[in-house]
C-alpha positions in Angstrom: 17.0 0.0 13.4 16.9 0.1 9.4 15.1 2.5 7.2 12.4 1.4 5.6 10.6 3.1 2.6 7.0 2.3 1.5 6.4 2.9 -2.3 2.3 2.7 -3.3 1.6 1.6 -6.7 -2.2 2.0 -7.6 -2.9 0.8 -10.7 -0.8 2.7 -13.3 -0.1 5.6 -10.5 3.2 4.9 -8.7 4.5 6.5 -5.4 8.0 6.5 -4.7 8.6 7.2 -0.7 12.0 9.2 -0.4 12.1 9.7 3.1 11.5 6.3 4.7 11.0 5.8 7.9 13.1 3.8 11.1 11.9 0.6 12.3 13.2 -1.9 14.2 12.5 -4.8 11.5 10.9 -6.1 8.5 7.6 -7.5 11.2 7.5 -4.1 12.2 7.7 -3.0 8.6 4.9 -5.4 7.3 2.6 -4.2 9.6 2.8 -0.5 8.6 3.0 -1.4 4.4 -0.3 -3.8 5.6 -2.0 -0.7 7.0 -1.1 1.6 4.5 -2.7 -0.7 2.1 -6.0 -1.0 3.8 -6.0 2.9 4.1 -5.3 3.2 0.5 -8.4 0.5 -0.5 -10.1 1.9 1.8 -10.6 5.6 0.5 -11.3 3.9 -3.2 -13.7 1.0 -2.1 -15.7 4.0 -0.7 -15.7 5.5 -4.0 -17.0 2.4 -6.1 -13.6 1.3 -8.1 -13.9 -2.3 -10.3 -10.9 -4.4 -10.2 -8.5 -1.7 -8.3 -5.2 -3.4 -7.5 -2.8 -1.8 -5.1 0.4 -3.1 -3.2 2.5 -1.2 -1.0 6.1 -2.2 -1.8 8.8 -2.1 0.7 12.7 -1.6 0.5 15.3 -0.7 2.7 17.3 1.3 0.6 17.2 0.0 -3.2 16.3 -3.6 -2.3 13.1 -5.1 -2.0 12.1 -6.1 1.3 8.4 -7.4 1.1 5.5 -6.2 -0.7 1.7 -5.9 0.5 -0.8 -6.4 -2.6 -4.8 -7.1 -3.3 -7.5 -6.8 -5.5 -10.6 -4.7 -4.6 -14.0 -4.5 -6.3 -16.7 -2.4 -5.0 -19.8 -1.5 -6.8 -22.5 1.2 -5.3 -25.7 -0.2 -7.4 -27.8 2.9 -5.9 -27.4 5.1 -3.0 -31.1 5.1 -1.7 
């Protein structure tokens, strides 16, 4: 087991995790930065964002270990 910590960067904003978590390995770790990233697009797709990029960046201690990123664009035109 390694400990894996998942830092979110939105934009400008920047989220450093400094707790981590244990996983058994970096599949194991790409599947949890791939669903953080779909909960993080998630809340701001809802919200109508333009060009939002986000990755989830993963390390095991102070080296990079894979990183997660897209692009979403969502536009609400009207809501009725």
């Amino acid at each position: 087991m390694a400990q894996y910590f998942f830092d979110l960067r939105s934009g400008e904003i920047f989220s450093s995790d400094q707790d981590g978590i244990e996983l058994p390995d970096a599949g194991e770790a790409h599947a949890m930065a791939l669903s953080a990233l779909i909960d993080a697009a998630r809340d701001a797709v809802m919200e109508g964002t333009v060009n939002q990029h986000f990755s989830v960046e993963v390390r095991d201690g102070p080296d990079p270990v894979l990183e997660v990123a897209a692009v979403f664009h969502s536009k609400i035109f009207r809501t009725q």
